[in-house]
N, C-alpha and C positions, 0 to 999 in steps of 0.2 A: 425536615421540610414542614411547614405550615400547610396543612391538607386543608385548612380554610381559605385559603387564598390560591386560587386556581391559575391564575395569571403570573405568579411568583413558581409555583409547581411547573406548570409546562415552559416558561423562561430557563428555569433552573436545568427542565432535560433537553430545551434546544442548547444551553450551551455544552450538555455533555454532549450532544450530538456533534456539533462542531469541535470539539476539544478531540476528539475521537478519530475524523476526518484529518484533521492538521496532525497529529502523530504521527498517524499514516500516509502522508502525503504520497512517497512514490505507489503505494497500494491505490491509494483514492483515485490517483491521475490513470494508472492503467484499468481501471474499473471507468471509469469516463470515457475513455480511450471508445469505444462503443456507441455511447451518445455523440458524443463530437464527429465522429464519419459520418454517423447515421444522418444527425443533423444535418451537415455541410453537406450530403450528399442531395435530401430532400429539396434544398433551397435550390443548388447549384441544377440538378432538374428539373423544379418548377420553373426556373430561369429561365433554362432553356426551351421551357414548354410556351409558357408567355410570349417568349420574342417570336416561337415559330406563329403562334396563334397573330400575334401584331403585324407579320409580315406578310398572313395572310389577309388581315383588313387592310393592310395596305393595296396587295394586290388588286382586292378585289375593287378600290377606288384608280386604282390606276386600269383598267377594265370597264371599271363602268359596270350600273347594276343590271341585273338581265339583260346581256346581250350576245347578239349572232352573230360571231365573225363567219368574212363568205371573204374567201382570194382565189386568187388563180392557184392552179395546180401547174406542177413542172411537166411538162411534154416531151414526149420521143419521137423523134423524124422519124420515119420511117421509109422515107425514099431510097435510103441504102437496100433496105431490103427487099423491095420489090422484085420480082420476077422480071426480067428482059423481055420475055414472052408477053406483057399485059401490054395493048394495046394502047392506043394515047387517048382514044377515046375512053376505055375502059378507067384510065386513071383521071382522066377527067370529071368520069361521071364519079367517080371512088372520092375523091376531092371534093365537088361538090356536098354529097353527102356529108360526107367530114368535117365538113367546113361549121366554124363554131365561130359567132361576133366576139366571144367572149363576156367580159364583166363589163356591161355598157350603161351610163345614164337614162337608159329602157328599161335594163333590169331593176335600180331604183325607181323609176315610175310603178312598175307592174308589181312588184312588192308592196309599194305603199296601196295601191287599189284591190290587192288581191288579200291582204292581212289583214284585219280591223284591228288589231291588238295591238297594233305597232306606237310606241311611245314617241318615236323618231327615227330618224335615218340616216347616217352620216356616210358618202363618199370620199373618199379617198385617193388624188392619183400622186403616187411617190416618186420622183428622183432624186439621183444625187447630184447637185452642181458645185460650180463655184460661186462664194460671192466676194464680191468688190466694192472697195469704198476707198476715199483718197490713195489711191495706189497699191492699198493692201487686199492679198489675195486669197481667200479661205474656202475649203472645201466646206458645204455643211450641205443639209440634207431638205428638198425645197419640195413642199407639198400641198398638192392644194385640199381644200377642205371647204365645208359649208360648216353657219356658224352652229350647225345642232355638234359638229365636231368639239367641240368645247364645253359642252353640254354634256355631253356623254362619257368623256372620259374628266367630269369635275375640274375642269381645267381654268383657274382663274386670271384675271390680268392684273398686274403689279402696276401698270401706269397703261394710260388711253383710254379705249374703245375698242368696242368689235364693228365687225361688219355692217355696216346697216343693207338696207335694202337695192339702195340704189348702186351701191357700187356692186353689189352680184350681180341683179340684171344687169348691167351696162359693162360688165367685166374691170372694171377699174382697175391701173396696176399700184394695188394696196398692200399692203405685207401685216402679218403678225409676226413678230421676231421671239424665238425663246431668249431665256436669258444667257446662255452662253454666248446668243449674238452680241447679245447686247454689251457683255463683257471684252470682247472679241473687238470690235468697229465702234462703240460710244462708251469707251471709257470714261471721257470728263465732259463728255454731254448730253441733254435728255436727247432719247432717239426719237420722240413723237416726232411727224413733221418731217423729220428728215429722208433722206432717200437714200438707198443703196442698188446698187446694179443686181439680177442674175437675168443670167443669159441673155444679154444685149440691151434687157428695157430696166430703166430704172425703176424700181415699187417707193412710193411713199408709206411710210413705218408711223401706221396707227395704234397699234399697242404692243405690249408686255408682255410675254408670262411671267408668271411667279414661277422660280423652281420647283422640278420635280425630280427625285431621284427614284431612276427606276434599273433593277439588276436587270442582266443579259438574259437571264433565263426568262423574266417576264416578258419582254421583247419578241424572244423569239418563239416561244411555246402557245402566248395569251393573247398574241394579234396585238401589241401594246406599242404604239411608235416613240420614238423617242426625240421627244419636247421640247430639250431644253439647247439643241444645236440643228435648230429646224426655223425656215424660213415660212410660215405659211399666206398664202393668198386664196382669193374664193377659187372654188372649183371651176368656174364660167373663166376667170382671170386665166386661167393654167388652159383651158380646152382652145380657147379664142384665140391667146395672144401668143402663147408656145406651142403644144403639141398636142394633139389629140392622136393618140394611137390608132384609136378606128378607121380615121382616114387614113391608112399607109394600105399599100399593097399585099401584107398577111403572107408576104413571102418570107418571113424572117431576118430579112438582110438590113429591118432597119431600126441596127442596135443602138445609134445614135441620133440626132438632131443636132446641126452646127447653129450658137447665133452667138454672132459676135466675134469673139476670138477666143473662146472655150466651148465642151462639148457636154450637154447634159444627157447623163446616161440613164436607161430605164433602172430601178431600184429591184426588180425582180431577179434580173441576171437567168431567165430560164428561156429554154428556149420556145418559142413561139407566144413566148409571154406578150410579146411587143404587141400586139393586134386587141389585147384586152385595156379599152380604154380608161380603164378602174384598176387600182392594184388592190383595192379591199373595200368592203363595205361591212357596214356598223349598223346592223338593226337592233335598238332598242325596245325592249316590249313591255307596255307597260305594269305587267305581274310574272315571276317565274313559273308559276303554276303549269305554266305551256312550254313549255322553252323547249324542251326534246321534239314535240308534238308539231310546235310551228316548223324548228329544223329540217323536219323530214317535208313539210307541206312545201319550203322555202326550195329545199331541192329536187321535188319533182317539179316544179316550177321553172325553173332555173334549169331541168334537163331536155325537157319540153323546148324552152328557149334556143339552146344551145343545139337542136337537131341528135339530142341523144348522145352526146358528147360530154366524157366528162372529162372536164375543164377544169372546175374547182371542187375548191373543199370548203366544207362547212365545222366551223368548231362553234361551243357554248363554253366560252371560257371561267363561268361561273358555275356550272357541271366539273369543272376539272379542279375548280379549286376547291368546291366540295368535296369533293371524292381527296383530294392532296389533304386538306385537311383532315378527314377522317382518317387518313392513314398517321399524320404526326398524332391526332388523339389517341391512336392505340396505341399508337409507338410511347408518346407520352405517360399513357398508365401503366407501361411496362416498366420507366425508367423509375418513375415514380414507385413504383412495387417494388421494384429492385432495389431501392432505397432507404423503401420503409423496413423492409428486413434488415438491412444494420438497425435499425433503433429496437427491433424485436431482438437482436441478436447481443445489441447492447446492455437491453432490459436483463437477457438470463445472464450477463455477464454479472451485472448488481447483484441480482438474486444468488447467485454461483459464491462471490466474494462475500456477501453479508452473513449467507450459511456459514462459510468458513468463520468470518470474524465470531457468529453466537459461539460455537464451537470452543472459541480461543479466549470469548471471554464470560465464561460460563461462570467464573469464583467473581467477576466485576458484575455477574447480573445478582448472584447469590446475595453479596455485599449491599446491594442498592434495595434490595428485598426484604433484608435483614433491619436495615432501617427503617422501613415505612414505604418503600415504592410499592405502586401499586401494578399491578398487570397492565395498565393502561398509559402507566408510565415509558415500562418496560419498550410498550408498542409504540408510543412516539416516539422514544428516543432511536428506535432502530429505522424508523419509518424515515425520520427528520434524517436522517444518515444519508439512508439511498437519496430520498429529495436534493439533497444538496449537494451530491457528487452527481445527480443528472441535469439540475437545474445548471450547477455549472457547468458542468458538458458542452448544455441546451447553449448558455451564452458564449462560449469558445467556438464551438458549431457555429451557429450562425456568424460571428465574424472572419472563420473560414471558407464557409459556403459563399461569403458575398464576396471575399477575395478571388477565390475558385471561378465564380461567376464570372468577375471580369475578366482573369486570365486566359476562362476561354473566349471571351467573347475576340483579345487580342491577338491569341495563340492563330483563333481557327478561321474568324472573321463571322462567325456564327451571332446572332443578335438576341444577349439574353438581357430579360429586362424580370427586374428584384421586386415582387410586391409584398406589401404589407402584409397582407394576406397568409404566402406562403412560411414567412417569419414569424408571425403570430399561431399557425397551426403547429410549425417545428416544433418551437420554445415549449406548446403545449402538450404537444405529445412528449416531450422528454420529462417534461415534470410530469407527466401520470405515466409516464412508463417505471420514475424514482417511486412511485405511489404506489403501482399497482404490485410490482417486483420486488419492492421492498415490503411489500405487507404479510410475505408467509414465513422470510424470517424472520421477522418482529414476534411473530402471536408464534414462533417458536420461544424465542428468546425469553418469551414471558410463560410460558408454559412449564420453565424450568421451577424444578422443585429448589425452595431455599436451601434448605438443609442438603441436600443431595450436591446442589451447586458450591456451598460452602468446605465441602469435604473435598472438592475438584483441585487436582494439583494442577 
């Protein structure tokens, strides 16, 4: 070897380095065999860490940012259980007492003038109808809403307008249709303009939404309604011209409203639900700073109103996705830990196999000695070994881990999503793990005495 030309020198011991690796291949491949899980494992759980982390910024736009859901609570009759002995008077006055309006367009008044923080305020009154259009008859879901409802849960329009002003004072019968209506009753034509029946009056179809996909869990945990097979008109439209629940007699018997020739049912399905003229309310606040702080002010507020009756519940659905979140980030660095221990477990496998190889070719380091290698040689060539059964590991790995990735994503239905990121931290922690574990057999390897090596049978 030319010890004047350095470039020629270390060439010369990367190709023993590879010449060494290729003799050995089934050695090489089960010495990998460690990088490659450890690898594929890394990716395939940051994968999975990403999509939980994505599905919670999804949640949290389908939510809406700081904000206080308030709904009715489920009630128990309790007329079975009375005493025979209580008097009619005595259950009258007990009635009295008990008696709670419920969730009423009061309690949004007295919200907004009792909170200063408040960003917005969106009511809600939910049922489930039919709608109709040329003959065709579909169940979807018919709710009224004010236009901050749209606002608060980010909710855009694909074709139209929203509400303007005049048709909420004046109750207009106007609609917003999601887009499953729209796929559902205007298949080959625009719906603006057009009209569709529920319960008896025909609504004119001002706009669109854009889809939204939202999981059942969100729905039913996050106060989140579901968008995209929902009829909505303003809130004033739904009180005027359908139903107002406050006006009924609060005797529970009035599970339905007839108009027309079908029957729209309350969406609570609980009992003495029906007397709460609101099925939910959306206070948005304009910083989370407060958000526990205003909830508790919101329901002594709210129980105050109610005659000490508790009626509803209050959730911070963005408290709950923090708190969910923190729990997939530990879960997260657990998987990830767990992980990263094959690539450490990988590493003393290299380190384990290359001892053995100095071991086996103690007359091949003698011989290379003998000629003119130097110590530093010795240490690249051993070093260049490990590097190159982790490096490829590193690259085997990762295009198992992204296969892995998807096959859970299809196995389990789970949403893992591959970044760059976690593929570039892999690949590098496998090549310094070839680095770091390959470096104590080396400066073994070179430590051998020539002569000593050369007498080695």
């Amino acid at each position: 070897m030319n010890k004047f030309n350095p470039f020629k020198r270390y060439s010369h011991n990367l190709n023993s380095a590879f010449d060494a690796v290729f003799i050995n291949k089934f050695r090489s491949i089960l010495t990998a065999l460690g990088i490659i899980f450890g690898v594929a494992a890394v990716i395939s759980m940051m994968a999975i860490g990403n999509g939980a982390q994505q599905e919670i910024l999804e949640q949290m736009k389908m939510v809406g940012v700081n904000n206080i859901v308030i709904t009715p609570k489920a009630e128990l009759k309790q007329g079975s259980t009375q005493s025979s002995e209580n008097s009619e008077t005595e259950q009258g006055q007990d009635s009295q007492k008990d008696y709670s309006p419920g969730l009423t367009m009061m309690d949004v008044e007295s919200i907004k003038s009792v909170i200063p923080e408040i960003e917005r305020i969106s009511p809600e009154a939910v049922y489930t109808t039919f709608v109709i259009k040329d003959g065709e008859r579909r169940q979807a879901q018919f709710t009224g809403v004010t236009p901050d409802f749209f606002i608060v849960f980010s909710l855009d329009l694909e074709e139209g307008k929203m509400f303007n002003e005049q048709q909420i004072i004046s109750g207009s019968p106007v609609c917003i249709i999601g887009p499953d209506i729209k796929a559902k009753f205007f298949k080959k034509e625009n719906p603006i303009g057009k009209k569709i029946k529920c319960g008896g009056i025909w609504l004119t179809v001002v706009g669109v939404l854009k889809s939204r996909l939202i999981s059942e869990k969100a729905s039913q945990n996050l106060g989140v309604s579901e968008f995209n097979n929902t009829v909505f008109t303003p809130i004033s439209t739904m009180l005027l011209r359908y139903m107002d629940r406050s006006q009924s007699s609060g005797n529970g018997d009035e599970n339905f409203m007839v108009f027309g020739d079908f029957a729209i049912s309350s969406s609570s399905g609980q009992n003495g639900a029906q007397t709460n003229q609101l099925d939910k309310i959306i206070v948005q606040m304009k910083n989370s700073d407060k958000l526990s702080e205003t909830a508790a002010v919101i329901s002594r507020m709210l129980t105050r109103r109610h005659n000490n009756k508790d009626d509803f519940e209050i959730k911070v659905p963005e408290l709950l996705l923090k708190q969910e979140q923190r729990t997939k980030d530990i879960f997260n660095i657990v998987l990830g830990a767990i992980a990263s221990i094959s690539l450490i477990v990988g590493g003393i496998g290299i380190m384990n196999i290359m001892l053995a190889s100095v071991m086996e070719r103690i007359r091949e380091i003698g011989v290379r000695m003998a000629i003119g290698a130097r110590k530093n040689d010795i240490i690249f060539q051993f070093v260049s070994e490990a590097t190159i059964i982790s490096v490829t590991g590193g690259f085997i790995g990762i295009i198992l881990g992204v296969i892995l990735a998807r096959v859970i994503m299809q196995a389990t239905g789970i949403l893992t999503i591959i970044s760059g990121m976690s593929i570039f931290i892999s690949f590098g922690v496998s090549a310094s793990v070839g680095i770091i574990f390959g470096l104590m057999p080396a400066r073994k390897a070179a430590q051998q005495d020539p002569v000593t090596s050369l007498r080695h049978d």
